[in-house]
N, C-alpha and C positions, 0 to 999 in steps of 0.2 A: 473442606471443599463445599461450595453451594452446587445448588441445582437447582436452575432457574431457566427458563425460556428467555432464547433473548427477545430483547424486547418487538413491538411492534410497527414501532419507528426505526428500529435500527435497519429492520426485515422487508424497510421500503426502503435500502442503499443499493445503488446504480441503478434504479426505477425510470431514472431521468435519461440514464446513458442508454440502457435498455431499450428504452420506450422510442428514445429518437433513429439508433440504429442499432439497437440493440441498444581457510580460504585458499581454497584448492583451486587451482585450474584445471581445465579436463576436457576433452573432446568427446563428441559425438561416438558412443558404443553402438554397432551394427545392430539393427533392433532383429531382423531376423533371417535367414537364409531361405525363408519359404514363401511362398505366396498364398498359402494357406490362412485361414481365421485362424487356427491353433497350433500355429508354428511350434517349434520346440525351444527349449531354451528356457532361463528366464526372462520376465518382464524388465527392459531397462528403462530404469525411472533415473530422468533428468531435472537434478534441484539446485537452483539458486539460492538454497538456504544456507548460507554459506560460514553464517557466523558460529564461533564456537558450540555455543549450546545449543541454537538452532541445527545445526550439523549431527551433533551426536543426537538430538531427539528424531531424526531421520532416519539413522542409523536405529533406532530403538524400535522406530515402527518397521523397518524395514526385518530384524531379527523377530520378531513379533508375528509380522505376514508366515513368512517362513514356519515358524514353527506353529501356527493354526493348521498347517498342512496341505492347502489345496495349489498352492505354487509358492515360484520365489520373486523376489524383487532386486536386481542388481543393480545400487543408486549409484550414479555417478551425481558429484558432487563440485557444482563449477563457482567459480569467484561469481559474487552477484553482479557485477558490470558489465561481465567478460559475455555471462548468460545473456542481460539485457538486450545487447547491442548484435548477438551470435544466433538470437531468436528465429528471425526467418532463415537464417540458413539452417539451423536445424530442422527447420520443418518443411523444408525444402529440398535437401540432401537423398539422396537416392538409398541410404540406411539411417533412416532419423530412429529417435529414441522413441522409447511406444510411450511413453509416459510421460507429461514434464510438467513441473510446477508454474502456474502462471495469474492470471487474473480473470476473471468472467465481464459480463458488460462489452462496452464496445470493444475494447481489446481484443477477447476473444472475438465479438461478429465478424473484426476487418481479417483475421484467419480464417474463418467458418466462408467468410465471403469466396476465399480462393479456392476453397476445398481442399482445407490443410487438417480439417481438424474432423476427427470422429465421432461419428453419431451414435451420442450415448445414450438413445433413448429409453434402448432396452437396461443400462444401468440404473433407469430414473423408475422402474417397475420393481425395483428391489422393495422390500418392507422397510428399510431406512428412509430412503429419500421418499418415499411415498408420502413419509411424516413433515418430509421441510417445510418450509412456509413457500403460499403461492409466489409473495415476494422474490424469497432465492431462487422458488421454481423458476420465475418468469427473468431474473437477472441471468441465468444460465441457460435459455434460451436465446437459438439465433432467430434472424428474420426468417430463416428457411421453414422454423418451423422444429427445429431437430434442437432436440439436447444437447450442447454443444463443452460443459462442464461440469464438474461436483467439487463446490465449496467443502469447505470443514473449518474455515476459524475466520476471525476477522477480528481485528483493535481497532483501536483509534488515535488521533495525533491529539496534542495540545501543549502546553509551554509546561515542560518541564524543568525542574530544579532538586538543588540536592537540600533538603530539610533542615541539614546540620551547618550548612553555608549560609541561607536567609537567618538561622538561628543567629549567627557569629555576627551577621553583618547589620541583625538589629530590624529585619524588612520582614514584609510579609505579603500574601498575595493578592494581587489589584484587585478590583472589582468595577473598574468601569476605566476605558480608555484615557479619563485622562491622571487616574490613579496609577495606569501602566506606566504613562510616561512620567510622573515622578516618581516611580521606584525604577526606572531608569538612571533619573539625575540622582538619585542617590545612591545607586551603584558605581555609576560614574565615578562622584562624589570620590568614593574610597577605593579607586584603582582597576576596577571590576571591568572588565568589558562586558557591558550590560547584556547581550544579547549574544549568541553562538550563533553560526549559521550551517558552516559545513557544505559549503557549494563548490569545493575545490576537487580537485583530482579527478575521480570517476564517477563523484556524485554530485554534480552541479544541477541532479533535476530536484534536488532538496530546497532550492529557492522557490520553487513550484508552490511548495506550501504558504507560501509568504503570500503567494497574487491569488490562492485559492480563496484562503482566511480574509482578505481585504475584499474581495469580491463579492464571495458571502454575506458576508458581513455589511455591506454599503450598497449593494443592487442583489442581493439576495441569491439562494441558491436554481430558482428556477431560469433566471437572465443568464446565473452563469453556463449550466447547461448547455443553453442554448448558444450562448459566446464561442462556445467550446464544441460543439459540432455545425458551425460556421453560418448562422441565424442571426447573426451581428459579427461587429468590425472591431478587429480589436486597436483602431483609432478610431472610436465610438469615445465622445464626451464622458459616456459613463466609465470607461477604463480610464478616460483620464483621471477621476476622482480617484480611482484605485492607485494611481503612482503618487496625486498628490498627497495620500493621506500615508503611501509610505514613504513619500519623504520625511513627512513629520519626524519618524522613527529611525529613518536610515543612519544618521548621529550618532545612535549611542550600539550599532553593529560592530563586533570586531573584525579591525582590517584585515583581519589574515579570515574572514569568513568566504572566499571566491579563493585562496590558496590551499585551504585543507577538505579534506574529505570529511564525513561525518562523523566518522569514526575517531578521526582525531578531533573531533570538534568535542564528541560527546567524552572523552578523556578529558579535554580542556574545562567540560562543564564539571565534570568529577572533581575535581583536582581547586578549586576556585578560580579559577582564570577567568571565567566566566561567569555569568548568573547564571541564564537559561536557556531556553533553547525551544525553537517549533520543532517540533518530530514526532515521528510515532514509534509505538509501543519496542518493536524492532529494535528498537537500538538498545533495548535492555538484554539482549541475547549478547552483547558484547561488555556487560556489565557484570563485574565479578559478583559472585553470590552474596557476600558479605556485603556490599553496599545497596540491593537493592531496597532493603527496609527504609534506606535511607531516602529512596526517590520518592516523590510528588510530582503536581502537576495542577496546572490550573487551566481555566477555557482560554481559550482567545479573546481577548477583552471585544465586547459590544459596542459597536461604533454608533448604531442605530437602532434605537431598540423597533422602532413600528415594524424593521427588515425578521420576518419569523425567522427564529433560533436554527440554525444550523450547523451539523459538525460532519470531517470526514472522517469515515468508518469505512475506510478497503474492506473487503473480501478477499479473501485467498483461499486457492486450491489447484484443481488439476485438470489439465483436458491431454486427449489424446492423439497422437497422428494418423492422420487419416490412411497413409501407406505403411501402417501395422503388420509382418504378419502372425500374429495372434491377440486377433482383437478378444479370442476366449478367454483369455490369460488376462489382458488388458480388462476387461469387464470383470474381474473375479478381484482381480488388486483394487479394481475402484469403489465396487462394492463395500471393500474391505475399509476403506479408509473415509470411506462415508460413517463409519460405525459410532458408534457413543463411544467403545473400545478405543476406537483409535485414536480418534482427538482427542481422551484424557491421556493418552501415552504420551501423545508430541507435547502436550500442554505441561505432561510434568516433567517432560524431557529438556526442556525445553525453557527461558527465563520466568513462565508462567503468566503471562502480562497478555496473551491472546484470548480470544473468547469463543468457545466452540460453536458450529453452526449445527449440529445434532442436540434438537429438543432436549434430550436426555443426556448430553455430555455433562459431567462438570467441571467448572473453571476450578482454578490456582484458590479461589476463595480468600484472596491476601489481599489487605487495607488497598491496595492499590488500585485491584481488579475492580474493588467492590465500586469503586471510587468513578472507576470509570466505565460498569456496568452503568449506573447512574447517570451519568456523565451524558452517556449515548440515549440512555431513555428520555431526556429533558429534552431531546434536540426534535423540533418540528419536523425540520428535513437530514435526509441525509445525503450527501456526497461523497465519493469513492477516492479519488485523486486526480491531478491535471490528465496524466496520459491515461489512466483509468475511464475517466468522463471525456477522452478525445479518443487517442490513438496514441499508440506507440511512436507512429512517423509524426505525430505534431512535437513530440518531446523535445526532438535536441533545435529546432527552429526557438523553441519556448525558452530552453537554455540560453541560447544566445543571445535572446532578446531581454532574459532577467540579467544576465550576469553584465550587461552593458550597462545596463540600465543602473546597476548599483555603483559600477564602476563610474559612469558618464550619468549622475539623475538630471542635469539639464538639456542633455539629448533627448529625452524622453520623447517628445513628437517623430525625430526622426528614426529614432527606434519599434514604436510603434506603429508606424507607415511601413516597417520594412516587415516586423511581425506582420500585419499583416496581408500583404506582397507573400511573404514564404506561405501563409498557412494557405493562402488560394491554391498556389500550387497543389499543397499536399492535399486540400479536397476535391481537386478539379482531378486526382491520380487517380 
């Protein structure tokens, strides 16, 4: 295992979201019968971590809390779709969970906005976070001014593949956009659906990444920002360049890439059905042990180089409900999982492929992590994801307007006329 600080660029991700405004199923567990700060009970923590080994490494820190002694943690454990879309009603509910897994940056402010979400300021005076970096400090602040979450890990996306497949099939990995597109045609070439997408079923915000990377990459990470908390049009000329350069690529996409979920997409890429795939780190929690050795990964090829280098590196962690009642209990779990302790628990609980936000955690330390510790230091800026750098309520608008767009790419004008028609709405709410 290393131990390494992440880096200083990584530590300036959602900076941009921040700065503008900032597989189980399962229902809502009654968080408390008191109106008290230190209700009885334990603390019910709400996770969408849903997948395999993400699951049981929750389960790990959750028997973990427990047996440190100062309370306990009852997780419920929801399918990650079911959580996505079930969001505000949980935090809305007249017995919501005191605890839930979520995102920091704008996501959390447009809650923190409503007074959905607890001020964890006095969690942020603990001796852990006191050490985070001002960056996370200020990405888990709201406009109010209040501490609104506590990070503990974050990855990153980029085009993965299986090592032992490029091996078979003779290929290896681009190094400039139009190298991409001919280890496409020769994928193609020998039967390969060159490219996985996984924007079917429950995860259609997984195209997200596709107009994130094109964006970035061709008007840079500061425009897109700004795109993305409604400071331009997204039938602005410049978005046009972003569909027309994914037309280029749209070609060698597998058709069933708007039929299947990721999950089966990332099977597909296992299995050689596919070459590779945009995704992040996530989706190795659904990969059996045995073959992780086997994954890699490369950047998103550079479409312009004068555009400064940037990658997305979510953050993840936890905020709490504002109608708790034991927020003493809620403060002592969050303490807790702010620790260097607890991040290597989930990290080794866990596919290993995340990167801790505790100065002093250490990561998984495996070719892969190392690969994209690096990865993430190289990058000038960083960005979080579409509904990460928007909102939750721009996502499934965002959906409809990618998944048409793949299906229909000569509509594109009036697809993005209507994106943006929807997104007014959702900022003018």
């Amino acid at each position: 295992m290393t131990n390494q600080h992440p880096s200083r660029r990584l530590l300036l991700a959602g900076l941009g979201a921040a700065g503008t405004t900032g597989l189980l199923s399962g229902c809502v567990t009654a968080s408390s019968s008191g109106k008290g700060s230190s209700g009885g009970g334990s603390v019910t923590l709400q996770s969408n971590l849903s997948a395999p080994q993400a699951k049981a490494a929750m389960e790990d820190l959750a028997a973990a809390y427990a047996k440190q002694g100062s309370g306990r943690a009852s997780l419920n454990t929801v399918a990650a779709e079911t959580f996505r879309t079930q969001l505000p009603t949980y935090l809305t509910s007249a017995n919501p969970p005191d605890v839930l897994t979520w995102y920091p940056g704008s996501v959390a402010e447009a809650y923190a906005k409503k007074n959905l979400l607890l001020d964890l300021s006095d969690v942020w005076a603990s001796p852990d976070l006191k050490r985070y970096s001002k960056a996370l400090n200020k990405l888990c602040t709201a406009a109010s001014g209040k501490k609104v979450f506590v990070p503990t890990t974050y990855y990153w996306w980029g085009m993965f593949y299986r090592k032992s497949n490029f091996a078979k099939w003779g290929v290896s990995e681009p190094k400039s956009w139009d190298d991409f597109l001919d280890l496409c045609d020769k994928l193609k070439a020998k039967g390969v659906a060159p490219i996985g997408l996984g924007a079917g079923g429950n995860t259609t915000w997984v195209a997200s990444a596709w107009f994130d990377y094109l964006n970035i990459r061709i008007n840079g990470a500061p425009y897109h920002r700004e795109l993305l908390a409604g400071k331009h049009r997204f039938d602005d000329p410049e978005v046009h360049k972003v569909f027309d350069r994914w037309q280029e690529v749209l070609p060698y996409f597998d058709p069933n890439g708007t039929a299947v979920a990721f999950q089966d997409a990332s099977t597909a890429l296992l299995n050689g059905r596919s070459g590779m795939m945009l995704i992040g780190t996530f989706f190795a929690d659904a990969v059996p042990k045995n073959a992780l050795d086997d994954i890699d990964f490369f950047r998103f090829p550079v479409i312009d180089p004068k555009v400064p280098l940037a990658e997305e590196a979510p953050t993840d962690g936890y905020f709490a409900s504002a109608r708790t009642g034991r927020r003493d209990k809620v403060f002592d779990l969050l303490r807790y999982l702010a620790t260097a302790e607890a991040q290597e628990i989930y990290i080794k609980g866990s596919s290993g492929t995340a990167l801790p936000c505790h100065p002093d955690a250490k990561d998984s330390g495996t070719p892969l992590v190392k690969k994209g510790r690096k990865h993430i230091e190289e990058a000038a800026e960083i960005t979080q994801f579409f509904n990460r750098d928007s909102s939750d309520a721009l996502q499934p608008a965002t959906d409809t307007a990618l998944t048409k767009f793949i299906a229909k790419p000569k509509s594109v004008g009036s697809i993005l006329t209507t994106w943006q028609r929807d997104a007014e709405k959702i900022w003018r709410a």
